[in-house]
C-alpha positions as CSV (number, residue, x, y, z in Angstrom):
1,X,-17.7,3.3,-15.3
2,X,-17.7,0.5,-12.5
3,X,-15.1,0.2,-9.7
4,X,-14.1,-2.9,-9.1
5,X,-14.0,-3.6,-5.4
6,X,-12.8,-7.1,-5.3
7,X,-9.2,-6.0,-6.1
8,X,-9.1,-2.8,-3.7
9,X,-10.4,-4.8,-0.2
10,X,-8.4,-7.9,-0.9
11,X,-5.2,-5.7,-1.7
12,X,-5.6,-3.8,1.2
13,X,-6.6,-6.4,3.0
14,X,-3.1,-8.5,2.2
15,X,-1.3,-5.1,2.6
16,X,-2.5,-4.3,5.7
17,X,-1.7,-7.5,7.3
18,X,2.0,-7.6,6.0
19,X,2.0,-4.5,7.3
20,X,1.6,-5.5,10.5
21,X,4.2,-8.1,10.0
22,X,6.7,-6.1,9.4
23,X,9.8,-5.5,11.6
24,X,12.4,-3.1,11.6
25,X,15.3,-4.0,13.3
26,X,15.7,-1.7,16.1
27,X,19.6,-0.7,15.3
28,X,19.1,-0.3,12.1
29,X,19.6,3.7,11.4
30,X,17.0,3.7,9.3
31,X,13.6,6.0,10.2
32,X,10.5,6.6,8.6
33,X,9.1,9.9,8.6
34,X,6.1,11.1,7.3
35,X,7.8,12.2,4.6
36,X,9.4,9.1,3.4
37,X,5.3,7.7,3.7
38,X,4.2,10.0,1.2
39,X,7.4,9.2,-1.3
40,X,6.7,5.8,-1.3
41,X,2.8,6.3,-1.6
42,X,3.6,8.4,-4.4
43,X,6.1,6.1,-6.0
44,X,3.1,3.2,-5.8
45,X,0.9,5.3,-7.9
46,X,3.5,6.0,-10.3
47,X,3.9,2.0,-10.5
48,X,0.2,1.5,-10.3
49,X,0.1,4.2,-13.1
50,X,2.5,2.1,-15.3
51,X,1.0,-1.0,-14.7
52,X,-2.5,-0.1,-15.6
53,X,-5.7,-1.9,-14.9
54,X,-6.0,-5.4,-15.1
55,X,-7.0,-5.8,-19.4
56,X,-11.0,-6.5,-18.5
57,X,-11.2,-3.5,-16.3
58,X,-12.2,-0.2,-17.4
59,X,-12.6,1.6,-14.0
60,X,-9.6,3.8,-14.0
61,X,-6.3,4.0,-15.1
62,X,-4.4,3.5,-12.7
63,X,-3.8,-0.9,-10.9
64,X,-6.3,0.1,-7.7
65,X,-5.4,-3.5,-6.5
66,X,-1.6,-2.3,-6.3
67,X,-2.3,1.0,-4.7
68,X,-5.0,-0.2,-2.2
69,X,-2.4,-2.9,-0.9
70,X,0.6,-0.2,-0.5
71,X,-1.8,1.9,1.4
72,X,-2.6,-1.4,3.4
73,X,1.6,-2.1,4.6
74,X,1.4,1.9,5.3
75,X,-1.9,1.4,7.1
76,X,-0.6,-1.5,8.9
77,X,3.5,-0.4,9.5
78,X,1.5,2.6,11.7
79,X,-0.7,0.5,13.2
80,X,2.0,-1.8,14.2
81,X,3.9,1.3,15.5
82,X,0.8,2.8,17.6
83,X,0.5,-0.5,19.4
84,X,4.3,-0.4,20.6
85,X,4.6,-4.1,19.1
């Protein structure tokens, strides 16, 4: 069994700087809690579950591309936060 890196640091990589990107529109009512972090990361595995691996792989079973680049726009949305930007 071989991990595939290639997928995982570009995902994240792409994730992480749309992550940063991202703006939420400071009247919009809507708030992210650390709560609503772990939903989505575990709705992204679900997904990644579903999708499977690309059909060469045989690493895991789960797309590590796709869940790499939803931890990235986490990753990044609290960066983005921390820095006040």
């Amino acid at each position: 069994m071989l991990l595939y890196l290639g997928p995982v640091i570009f995902g994240f990589l792409i994730g992480l700087v749309l992550g940063t990107r991202i703006k939420v529109n400071p009247e919009s009512e809507v708030k992210f809690t650390i709560g609503s972090y772990i939903v989505i990361f575990i709705v992204a595995l679900v997904v990644a579950w579903q999708l499977g691996p690309y059909p060469f792989y045989d690493d895991i079973a789960i797309a590590t591309g796709f869940v790499s680049a939803a931890l990235g726009l986490i990753i990044g949305n609290i960066i983005r936060k921390i820095s006040g930007k």
